[in-house]
C-alpha positions in Angstrom: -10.4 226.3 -70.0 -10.7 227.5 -66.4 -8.5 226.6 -63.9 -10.4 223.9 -61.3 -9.8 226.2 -58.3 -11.1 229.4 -59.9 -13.9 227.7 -61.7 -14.9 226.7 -57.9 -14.1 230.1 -56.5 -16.2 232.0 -59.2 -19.4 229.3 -58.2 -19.1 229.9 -54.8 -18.9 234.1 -54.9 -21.8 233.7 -57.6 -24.0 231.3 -54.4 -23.1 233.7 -52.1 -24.0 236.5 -53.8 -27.9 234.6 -54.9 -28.4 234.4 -50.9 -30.1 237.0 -49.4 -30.3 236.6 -45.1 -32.1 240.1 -45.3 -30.9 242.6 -42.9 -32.7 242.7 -39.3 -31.8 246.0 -38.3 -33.9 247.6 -41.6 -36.5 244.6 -40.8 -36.9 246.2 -37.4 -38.0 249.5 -39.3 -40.1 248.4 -41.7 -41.6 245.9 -38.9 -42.6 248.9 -37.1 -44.0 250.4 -40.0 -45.8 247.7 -41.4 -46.6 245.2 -38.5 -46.2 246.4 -35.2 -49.6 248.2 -35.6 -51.5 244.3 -35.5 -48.9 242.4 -34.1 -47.3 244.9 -31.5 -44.1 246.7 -30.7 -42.7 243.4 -29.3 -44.8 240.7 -30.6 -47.6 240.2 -28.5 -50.3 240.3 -30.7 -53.0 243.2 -31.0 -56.4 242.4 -29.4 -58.2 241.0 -32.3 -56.1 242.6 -35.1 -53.3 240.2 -35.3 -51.7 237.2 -33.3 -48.8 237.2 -31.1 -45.7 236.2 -33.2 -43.0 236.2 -29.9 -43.1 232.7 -29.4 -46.0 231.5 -32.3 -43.0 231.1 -35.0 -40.6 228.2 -34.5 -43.0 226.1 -36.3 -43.3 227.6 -39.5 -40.9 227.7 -42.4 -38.8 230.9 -43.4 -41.0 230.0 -47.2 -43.9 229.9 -45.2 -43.2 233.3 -43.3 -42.2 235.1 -46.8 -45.7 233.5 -48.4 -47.7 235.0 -45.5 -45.8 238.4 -45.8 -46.4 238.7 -49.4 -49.9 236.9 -50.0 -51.6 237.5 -46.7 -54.5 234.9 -45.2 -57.3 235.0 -47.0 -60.4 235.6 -44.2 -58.1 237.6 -42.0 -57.0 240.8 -41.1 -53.3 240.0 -42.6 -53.1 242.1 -45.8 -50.7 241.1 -48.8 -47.5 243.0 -48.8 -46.7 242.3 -52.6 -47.3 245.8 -53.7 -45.8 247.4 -50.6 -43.0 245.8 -49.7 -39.9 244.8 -52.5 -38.7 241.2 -52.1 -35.5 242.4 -50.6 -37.8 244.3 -47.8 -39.8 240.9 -47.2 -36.4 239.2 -46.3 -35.7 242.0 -43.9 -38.8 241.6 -41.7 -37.6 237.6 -41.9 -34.5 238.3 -40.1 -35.9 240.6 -38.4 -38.9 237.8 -37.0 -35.6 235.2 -36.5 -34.0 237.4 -34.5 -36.5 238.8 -32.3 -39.1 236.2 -31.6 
């Protein structure tokens, strides 16, 4: 039988390790690959392409963000990324979003 202390060591490395904050400086990147096009270099939204996001985020959930990201909105501009962008990449533009706006 494990040990109580390294039984809770080993589930707290393993819950670490399942949370991913995504990394905001490749988010930055990709964000200017993928978004900045619709929603500009610094947020401000595109003309009729894409909304502002500096400012337009507090409100919505980092679940909603990623579900957005990966499905799009239907009757809009805002394509799916699900075939573009890997999970992992989709959590980067997140902290990315977090940090910036």
């Amino acid at each position: 039988m494990m040990p109580r202390n390294l039984l809770s060591a080993a589930l707290l490395l393993f819950a670490v390790g399942c949370i991913n904050e995504g990394d905001a400086d490749n988010g930055a990147l990709l964000y200017d690959e993928h978004c900045a096009t619709c929603h500009g270099v610094d947020g401000e939204g595109v003309d009729s392409l894409g909304p502002a996001l500096d400012g337009n985020l507090g409100d919505l959930s980092d679940t909603a963000i990623l579900s957005i990201i990966d499905g799009g909105v239907a009757g809009t501009a805002m394509p799916a990324f699900r075939t573009v962008l890997t999970p992992e990449e989709q959590e980067d533009i997140l902290a990315f979003l977090r940090d910036e706006f």
